[in-house]
VMD Tcl script that draws the C-alpha trace (Angstrom):
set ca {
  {0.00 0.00 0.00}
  {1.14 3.83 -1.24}
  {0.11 6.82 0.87}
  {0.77 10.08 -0.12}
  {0.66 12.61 2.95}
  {-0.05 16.66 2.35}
  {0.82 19.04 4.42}
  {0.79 22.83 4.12}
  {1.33 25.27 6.30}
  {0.15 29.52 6.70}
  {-3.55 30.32 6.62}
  {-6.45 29.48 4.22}
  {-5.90 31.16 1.08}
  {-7.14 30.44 -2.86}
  {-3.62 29.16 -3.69}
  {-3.34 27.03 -0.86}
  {-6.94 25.29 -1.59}
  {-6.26 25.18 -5.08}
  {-2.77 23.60 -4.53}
  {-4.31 20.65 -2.27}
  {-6.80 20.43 -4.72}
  {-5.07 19.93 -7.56}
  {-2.65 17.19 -5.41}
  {-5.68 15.52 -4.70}
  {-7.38 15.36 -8.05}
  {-3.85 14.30 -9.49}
  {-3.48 11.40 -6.62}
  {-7.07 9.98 -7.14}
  {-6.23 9.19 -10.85}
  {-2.65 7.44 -9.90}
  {-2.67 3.75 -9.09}
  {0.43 4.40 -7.63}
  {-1.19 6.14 -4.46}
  {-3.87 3.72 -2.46}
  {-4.46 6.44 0.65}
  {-4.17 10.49 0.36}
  {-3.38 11.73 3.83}
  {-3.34 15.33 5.34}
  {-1.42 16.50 7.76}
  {-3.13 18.65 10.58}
  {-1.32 21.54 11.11}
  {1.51 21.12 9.01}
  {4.40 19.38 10.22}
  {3.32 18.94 13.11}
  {0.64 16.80 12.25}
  {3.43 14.24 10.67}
  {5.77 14.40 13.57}
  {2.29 13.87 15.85}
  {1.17 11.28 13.22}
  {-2.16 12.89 13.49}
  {-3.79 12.46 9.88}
  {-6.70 12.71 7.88}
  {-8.17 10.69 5.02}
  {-8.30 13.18 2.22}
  {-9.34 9.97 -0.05}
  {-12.65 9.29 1.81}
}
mol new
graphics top color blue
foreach p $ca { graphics top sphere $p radius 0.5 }
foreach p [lrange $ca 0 end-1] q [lrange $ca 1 end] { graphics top cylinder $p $q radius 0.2 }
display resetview
């Protein structure tokens, strides 16, 4: 199993959402990813391993 994990960082803004979802669109196509995680709050989130399933 593949997961891709996002994380982004700096308030809500039209680049950010477009950016995640444009990594999302690309990762739902690719049978090389079988879970799209995000990170919440950043780095953090990965060092915490505290994740969402952006896939669901």
């Amino acid at each position: 199993m593949k997961n891709l994990v996002v994380a982004q960082s700096g308030g809500p803004t039209a680049v950010i959402n477009a950016t995640l979802v444009g990594v999302i669109e690309y990762a739902m196509k690719s049978p090389k990813v079988d879970r799209i995680l995000g990170a919440k709050n950043g780095i953090e989130g990965i060092l915490e391993e505290n994740f969402v399933d952006l896939k669901s």
